[in-house]
C-alpha positions as CSV (number, residue, x, y, z in Angstrom):
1,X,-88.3,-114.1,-207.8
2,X,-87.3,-116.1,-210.8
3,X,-90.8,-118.0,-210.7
4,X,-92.8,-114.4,-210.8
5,X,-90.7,-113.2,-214.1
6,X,-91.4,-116.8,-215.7
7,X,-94.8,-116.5,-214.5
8,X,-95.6,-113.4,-216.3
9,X,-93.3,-113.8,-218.9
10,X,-95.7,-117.1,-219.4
11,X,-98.8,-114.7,-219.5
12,X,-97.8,-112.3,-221.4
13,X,-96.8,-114.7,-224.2
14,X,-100.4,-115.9,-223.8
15,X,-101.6,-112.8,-224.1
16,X,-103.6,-112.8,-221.0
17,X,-101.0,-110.4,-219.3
18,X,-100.7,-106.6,-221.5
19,X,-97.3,-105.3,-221.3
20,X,-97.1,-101.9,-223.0
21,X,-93.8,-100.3,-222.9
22,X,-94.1,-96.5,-224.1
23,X,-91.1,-94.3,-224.1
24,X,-90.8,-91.1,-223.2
25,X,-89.9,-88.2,-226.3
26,X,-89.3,-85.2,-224.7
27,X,-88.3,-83.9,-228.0
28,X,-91.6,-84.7,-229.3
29,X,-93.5,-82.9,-226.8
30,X,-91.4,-79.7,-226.8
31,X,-91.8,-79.8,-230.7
32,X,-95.8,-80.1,-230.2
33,X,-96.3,-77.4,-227.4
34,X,-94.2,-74.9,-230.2
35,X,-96.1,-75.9,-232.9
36,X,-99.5,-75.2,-231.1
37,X,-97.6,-71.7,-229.9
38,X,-97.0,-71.0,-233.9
39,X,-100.6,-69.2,-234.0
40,X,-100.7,-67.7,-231.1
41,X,-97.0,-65.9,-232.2
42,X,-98.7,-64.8,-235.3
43,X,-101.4,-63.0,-232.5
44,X,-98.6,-60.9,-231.8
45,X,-98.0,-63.4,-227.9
46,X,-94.3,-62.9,-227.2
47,X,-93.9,-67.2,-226.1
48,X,-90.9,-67.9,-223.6
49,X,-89.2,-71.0,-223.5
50,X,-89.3,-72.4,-219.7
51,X,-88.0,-75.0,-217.3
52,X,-91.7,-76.0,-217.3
53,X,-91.4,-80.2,-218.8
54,X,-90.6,-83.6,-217.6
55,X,-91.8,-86.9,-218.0
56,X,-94.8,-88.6,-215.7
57,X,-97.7,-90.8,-215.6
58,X,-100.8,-90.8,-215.9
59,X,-103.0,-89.4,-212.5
60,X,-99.5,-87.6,-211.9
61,X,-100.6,-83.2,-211.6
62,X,-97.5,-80.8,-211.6
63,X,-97.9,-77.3,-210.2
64,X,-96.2,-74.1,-211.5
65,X,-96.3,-70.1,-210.1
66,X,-96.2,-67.7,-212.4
67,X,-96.3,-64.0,-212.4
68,X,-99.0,-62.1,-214.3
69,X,-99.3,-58.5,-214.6
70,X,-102.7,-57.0,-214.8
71,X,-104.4,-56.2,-218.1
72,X,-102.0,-58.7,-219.9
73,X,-102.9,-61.8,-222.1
74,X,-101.6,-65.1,-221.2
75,X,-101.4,-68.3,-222.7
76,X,-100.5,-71.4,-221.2
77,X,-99.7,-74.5,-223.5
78,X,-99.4,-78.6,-223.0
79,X,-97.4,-80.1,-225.8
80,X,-97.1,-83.9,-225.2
81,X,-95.9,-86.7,-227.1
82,X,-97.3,-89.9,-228.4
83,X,-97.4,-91.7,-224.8
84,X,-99.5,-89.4,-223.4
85,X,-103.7,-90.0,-224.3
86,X,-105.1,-86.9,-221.7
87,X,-103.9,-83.7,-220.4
88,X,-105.6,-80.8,-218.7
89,X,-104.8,-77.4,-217.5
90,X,-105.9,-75.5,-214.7
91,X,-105.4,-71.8,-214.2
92,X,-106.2,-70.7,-210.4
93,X,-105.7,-66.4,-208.9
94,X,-103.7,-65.7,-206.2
95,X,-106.4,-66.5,-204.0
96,X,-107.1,-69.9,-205.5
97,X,-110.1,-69.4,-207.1
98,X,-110.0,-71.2,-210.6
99,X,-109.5,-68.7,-213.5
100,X,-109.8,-71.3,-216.4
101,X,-109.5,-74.7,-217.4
102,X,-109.1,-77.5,-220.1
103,X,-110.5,-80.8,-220.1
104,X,-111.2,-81.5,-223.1
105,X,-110.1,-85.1,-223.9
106,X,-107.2,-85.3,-226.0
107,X,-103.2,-85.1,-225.3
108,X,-102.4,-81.4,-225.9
109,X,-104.3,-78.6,-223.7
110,X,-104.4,-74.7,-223.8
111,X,-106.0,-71.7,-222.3
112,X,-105.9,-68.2,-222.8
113,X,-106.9,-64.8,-220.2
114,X,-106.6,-61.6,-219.3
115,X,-105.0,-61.1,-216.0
116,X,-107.1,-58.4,-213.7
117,X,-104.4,-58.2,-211.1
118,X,-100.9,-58.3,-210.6
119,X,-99.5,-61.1,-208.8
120,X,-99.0,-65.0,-209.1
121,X,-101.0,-67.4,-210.9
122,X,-101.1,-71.1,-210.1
123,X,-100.9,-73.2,-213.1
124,X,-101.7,-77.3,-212.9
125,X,-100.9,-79.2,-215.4
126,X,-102.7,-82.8,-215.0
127,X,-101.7,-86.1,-216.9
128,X,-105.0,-87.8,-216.9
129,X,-104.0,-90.9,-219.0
130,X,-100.8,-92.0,-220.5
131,X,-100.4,-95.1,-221.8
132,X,-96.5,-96.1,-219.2
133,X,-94.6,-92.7,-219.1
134,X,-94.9,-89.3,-220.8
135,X,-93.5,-85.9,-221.7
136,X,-94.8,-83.1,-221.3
137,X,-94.0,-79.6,-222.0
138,X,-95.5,-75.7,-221.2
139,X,-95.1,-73.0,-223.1
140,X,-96.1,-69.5,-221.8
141,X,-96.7,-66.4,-224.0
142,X,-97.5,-62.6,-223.0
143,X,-99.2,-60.0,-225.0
144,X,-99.6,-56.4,-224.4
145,X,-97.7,-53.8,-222.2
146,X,-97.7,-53.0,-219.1
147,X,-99.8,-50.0,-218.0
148,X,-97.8,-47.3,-215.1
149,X,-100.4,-47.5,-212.2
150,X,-101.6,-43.8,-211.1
151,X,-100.7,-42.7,-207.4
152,X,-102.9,-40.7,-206.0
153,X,-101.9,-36.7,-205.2
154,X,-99.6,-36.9,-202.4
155,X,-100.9,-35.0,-199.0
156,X,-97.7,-33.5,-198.7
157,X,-98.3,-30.1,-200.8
158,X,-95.4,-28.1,-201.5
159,X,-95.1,-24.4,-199.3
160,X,-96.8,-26.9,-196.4
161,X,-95.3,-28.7,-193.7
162,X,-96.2,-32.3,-193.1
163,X,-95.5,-34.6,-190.5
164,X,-94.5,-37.8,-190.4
165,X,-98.2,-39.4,-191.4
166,X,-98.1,-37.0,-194.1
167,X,-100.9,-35.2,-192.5
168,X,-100.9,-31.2,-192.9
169,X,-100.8,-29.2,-189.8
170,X,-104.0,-27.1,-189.0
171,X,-103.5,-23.6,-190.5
172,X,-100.6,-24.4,-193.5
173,X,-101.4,-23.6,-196.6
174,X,-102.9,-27.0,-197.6
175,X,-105.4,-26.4,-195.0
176,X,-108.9,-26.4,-196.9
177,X,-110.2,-24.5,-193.8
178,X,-107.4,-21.7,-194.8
179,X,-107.7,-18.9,-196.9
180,X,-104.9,-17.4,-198.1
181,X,-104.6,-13.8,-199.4
């Protein structure tokens, strides 16, 4: 064992061997995912802090589910810090059918949609290179409100007696085939 640390130590004085020791700044890439949420807070997005950060490397993809509402904008934010060289972002429905993404080379990452249903969205975010170990950090945002869904008219019709599939009985009032005086 001894022999293999001498060995390499050997090589890397040579500089045949690259050692690169990066260190993880969580703080960094917290402080870079909030900066890049700056604009979008000036668009009126309502960003939420989350549990959504940790430290990997590169190849390493991390999955999150989050709830949408439909006819809301999201935005979904990678702040990194120096360590990591990649990132991407995937954005996938609740069927898993991919909503968005970005690849674009470079260590921060970002999309933005419109939900058209309520549900859960799967969000991947993907370390594609890091040079040893990186942070990483999401940031979500919101904008818009919430829109009360319309029921449609209810079978039960008051003066009328319904059963239990909410089906009138032939000859009450809500009868079409009735006419009352």
């Amino acid at each position: 064992m001894t022999t293999r640390i001498s060995y390499a130590l050997c090589l890397a004085a040579a500089g045949l061997l690259r050692v690169d020791l990066a260190f993880a700044d969580p703080a960094e890439a917290e402080d870079t995912a909030y900066r890049m949420a700056r604009k979008y807070t000036e668009k009126a997005f309502a960003m939420a802090p989350t549990d959504h950060s940790g430290v990997c490397g590169g190849g390493t993809a991390i999955e999150f589910l989050i709830p949408v509402n439909k006819g809301l904008d999201y935005v979904f934010l990678v702040g990194t810090d120096l360590a990591a060289r990649d990132v991407d972002i995937y954005v996938y429905d609740d069927v898993g059918g991919l909503i968005l993404d970005d690849r674009r080379p470079g260590r921060l990452a970002g999309v933005q949609f419109r939900s058209s249903y309520n549900g859960t969205t799967k969000v991947y975010m993907h370390m594609a290179s890091s040079i040893g170990l990186a942070s990483w950090y999401v940031l979500v945002g919101r904008r818009g409100t919430i829109k009360p869904e319309t029921t449609p008219p209810s079978n039960n019709v008051t003066g009328g007696r319904a059963d239990s599939t909410g089906v009138q009985p032939e000859g009450s009032p809500a009868d079409p085939n009735v006419v009352l005086p």
